[in-house]
N, C-alpha and C positions, 0 to 999 in steps of 0.2 A: 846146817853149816853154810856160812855166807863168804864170799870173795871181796875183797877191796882190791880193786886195783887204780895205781896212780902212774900220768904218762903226760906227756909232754909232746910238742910240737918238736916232731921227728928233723927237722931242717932245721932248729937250734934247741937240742936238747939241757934238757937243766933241772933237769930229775937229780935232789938231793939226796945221798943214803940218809943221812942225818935225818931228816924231815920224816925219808919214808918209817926211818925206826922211830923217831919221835911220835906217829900218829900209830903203828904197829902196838906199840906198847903201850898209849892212853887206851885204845882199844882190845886191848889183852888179845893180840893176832898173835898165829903164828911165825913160825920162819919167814923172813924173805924171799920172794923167790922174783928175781929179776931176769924179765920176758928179755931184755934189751938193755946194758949197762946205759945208764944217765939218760934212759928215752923210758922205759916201762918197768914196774915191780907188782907185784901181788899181794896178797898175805890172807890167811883164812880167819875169819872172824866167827865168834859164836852166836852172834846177832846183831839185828840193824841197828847201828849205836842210836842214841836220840838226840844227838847233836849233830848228825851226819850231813845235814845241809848248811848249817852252820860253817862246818870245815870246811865243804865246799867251796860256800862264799869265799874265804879267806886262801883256800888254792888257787883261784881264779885268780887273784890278785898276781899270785906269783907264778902265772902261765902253768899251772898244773891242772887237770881235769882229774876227776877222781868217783870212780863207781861202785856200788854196790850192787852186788846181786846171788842169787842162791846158785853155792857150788855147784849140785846136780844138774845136769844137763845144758851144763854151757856150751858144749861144742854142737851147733846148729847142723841139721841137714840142708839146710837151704833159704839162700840171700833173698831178699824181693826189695829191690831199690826204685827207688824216687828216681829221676837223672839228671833234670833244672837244679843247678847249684845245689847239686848231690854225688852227682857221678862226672860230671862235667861243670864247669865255673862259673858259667852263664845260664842265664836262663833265655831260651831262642826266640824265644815271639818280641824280646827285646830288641835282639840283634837284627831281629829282619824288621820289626818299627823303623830302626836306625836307620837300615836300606833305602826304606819306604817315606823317611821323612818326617816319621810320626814317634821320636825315640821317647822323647821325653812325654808326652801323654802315656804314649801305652805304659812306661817302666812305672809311671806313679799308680794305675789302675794296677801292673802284676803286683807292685810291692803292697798294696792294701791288700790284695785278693789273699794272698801265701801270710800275710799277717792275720788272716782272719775276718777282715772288714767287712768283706764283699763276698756273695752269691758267688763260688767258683765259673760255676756253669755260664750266667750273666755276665761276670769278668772277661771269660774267652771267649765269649761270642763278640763283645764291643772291642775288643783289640781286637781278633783275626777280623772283625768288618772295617777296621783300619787299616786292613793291607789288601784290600781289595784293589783289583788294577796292577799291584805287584807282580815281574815276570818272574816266573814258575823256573827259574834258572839261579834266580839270587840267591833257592834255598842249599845249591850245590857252594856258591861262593862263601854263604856264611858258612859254611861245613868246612870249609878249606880255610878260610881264613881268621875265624870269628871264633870257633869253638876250640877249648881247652880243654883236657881233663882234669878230674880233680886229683891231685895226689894221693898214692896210694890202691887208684882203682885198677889197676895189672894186677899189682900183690893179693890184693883182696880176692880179688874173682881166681887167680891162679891157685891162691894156695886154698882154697875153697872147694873147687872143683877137684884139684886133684887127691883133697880128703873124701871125694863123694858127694858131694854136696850139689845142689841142682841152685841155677842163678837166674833168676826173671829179672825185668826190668820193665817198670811198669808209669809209666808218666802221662801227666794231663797234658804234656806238649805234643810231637808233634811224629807221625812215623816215620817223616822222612828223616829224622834228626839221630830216631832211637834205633831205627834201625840198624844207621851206621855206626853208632854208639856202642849198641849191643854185641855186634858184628867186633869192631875194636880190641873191645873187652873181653869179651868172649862170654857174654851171658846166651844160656837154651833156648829163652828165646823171648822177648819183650811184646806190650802193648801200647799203644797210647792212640792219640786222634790224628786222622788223616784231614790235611786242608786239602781244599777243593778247588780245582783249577780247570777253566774252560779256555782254548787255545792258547796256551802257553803263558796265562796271567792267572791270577789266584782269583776265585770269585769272591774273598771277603765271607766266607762261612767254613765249616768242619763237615761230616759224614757223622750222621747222626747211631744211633746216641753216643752223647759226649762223657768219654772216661775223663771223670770225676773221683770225687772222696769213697763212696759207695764202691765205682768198681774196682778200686785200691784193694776194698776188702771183701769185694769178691774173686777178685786174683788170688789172695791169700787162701780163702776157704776153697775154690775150687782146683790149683797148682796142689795144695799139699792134700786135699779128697785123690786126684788123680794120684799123687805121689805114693800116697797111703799112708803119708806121717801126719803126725799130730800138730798144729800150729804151735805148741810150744816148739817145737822144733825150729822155728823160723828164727831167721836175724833180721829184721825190717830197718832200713835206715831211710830220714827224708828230712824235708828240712822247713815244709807248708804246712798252712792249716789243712789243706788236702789231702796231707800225708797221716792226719791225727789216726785217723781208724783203724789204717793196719798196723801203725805205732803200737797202738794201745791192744788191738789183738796179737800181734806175733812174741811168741816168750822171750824174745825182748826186741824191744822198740828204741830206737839207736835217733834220737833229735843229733843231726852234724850241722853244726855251725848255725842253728835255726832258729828263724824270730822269737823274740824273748815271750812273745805269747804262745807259740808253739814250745820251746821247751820246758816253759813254766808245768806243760801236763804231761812229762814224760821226767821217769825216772832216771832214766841214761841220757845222759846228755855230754856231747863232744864238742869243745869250743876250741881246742888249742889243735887236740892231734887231726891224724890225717883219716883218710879212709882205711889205714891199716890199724888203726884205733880198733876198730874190729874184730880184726884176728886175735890182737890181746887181750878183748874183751874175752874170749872164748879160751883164751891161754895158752895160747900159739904163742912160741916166743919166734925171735927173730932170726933164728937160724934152722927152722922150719917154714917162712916163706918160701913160696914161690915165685917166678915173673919180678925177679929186681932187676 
């Protein structure tokens, strides 16, 4: 048995009943079941229709996102998130470019890298060698003034954890960024790359070796080996080519708002709702949140 679910960008919702029983019933679903009046609905399907990206397309159009995936085992033990325009809004090696003077070079090197283009590893070595000279105190200012969260990441990690569920946070940026990120949120506990600073200025390099795609997906395998669950158990969201691995390992892999070549190879894919797109994926409705 399979799950449809259809949602909408929770800040202007416009989830039709009509619609949802319009595509309920070409696809011979069950009942309705509505996660969140005019934001989220459900319905149990007996298999993956063959026209399913098809309708897709044609929900984009009118701001609806729409999933398929196998009932069993939706409700995840455990989050492992991206954070660069995943868990926060920005991506930071931009924002401290911007500091540094160097915005617009570095943001066209990230946007190729997280599209695919570029050697991850080579991407971030020639932008942090762009903030060399940078003092070691801007990365407090952009954390105060620069960094946003993304909508929905309170709910997400609250009502998560308090089902049990274990949160990592795992990013190619940076740890001075994730840590207060994770910290925030309330994720167990994050990884990413430490930049390197000799009195009080950035030397223009990382602390070697540099988390990458690879150790995406060895967070995955080695967080849920310690856990003792199974990676189908994982809910993976990210938004880079970086992110592809543990997409495509964790029993489900959640592309949110992500280059059209990254979620061209990922089944779930979120373009309208929020980060609590999530919790409905897993059939949390919305009077089972936590952290609103």
């Amino acid at each position: 048995m399979y799950v449809a679910t259809l949602l909408t960008n929770p800040a202007a919702p416009s989830l039709d009943a009509t619609l949802v029983d319009s595509l309920r019933n070409a696809w011979g679903g069950g009942e309705a079941n509505w996660l969140n009046p005019d934001e989220a609905a459900e319905f149990s399907i007996p298999e993956v229709p063959g026209n399913r990206w098809d309708v897709w397309d044609d929900l984009q159009q009118l701001g609806v996102d729409l999933t398929v995936q196998r009932a069993e085992g939706r409700r995840k033990k455990m989050l492992l998130a991206d954070m660069d325009s995943t868990m926060i809004q920005q991506e930071c090696i931009d924002e401290l470019a911007d500091e540094a003077g160097v915005g617009e070079r570095v943001k066209d090197i990230t946007a190729r890298a997280m599209n695919g283009e570029l050697d991850f590893e080579g991407a971030l070595t020639e932008r942090v060698g762009l903030l060399k000279g940078l003092d070691e105190s801007v990365i407090g200012k952009v954390l105060d003034e620069r960094i946003t969260l993304m909508p929905g990441g309170k709910a997400l990690l609250a009502t998560m954890r308090a089902n049990g569920a274990y949160a990592a946070l795992v990013s190619g940026g940076f740890t001075a960024f994730s840590a207060s990120v994770a910290k925030e949120l309330g994720f167990d506990e994050n990884r990413a790359n430490t930049l390197l600073a000799e009195g009080g200025k950035l030397t223009g390099d990382v602390k070697r070796p540099i988390l990458g795609r690879q150790a995406k997906i060895e967070a995955l395998e080695q967080i849920s080996n310690r856990l003792g669950i199974s990676e189908i158990d994982v809910i993976a969201v990210g938004d880079g080519a970086n992110d592809l691995g543990m997409l495509g390992r964790a029993g489900t892999g959640v592309a949110l708002h992500a280059k059209p070549s990254v979620a061209v190879e990922c089944n779930v894919r979120i373009n309208h709702g929020d980060l609590t797109a999530l919790l409905y994926l897993q059939g949390y409705s919305r009077s089972e949140f936590h952290g609103l």
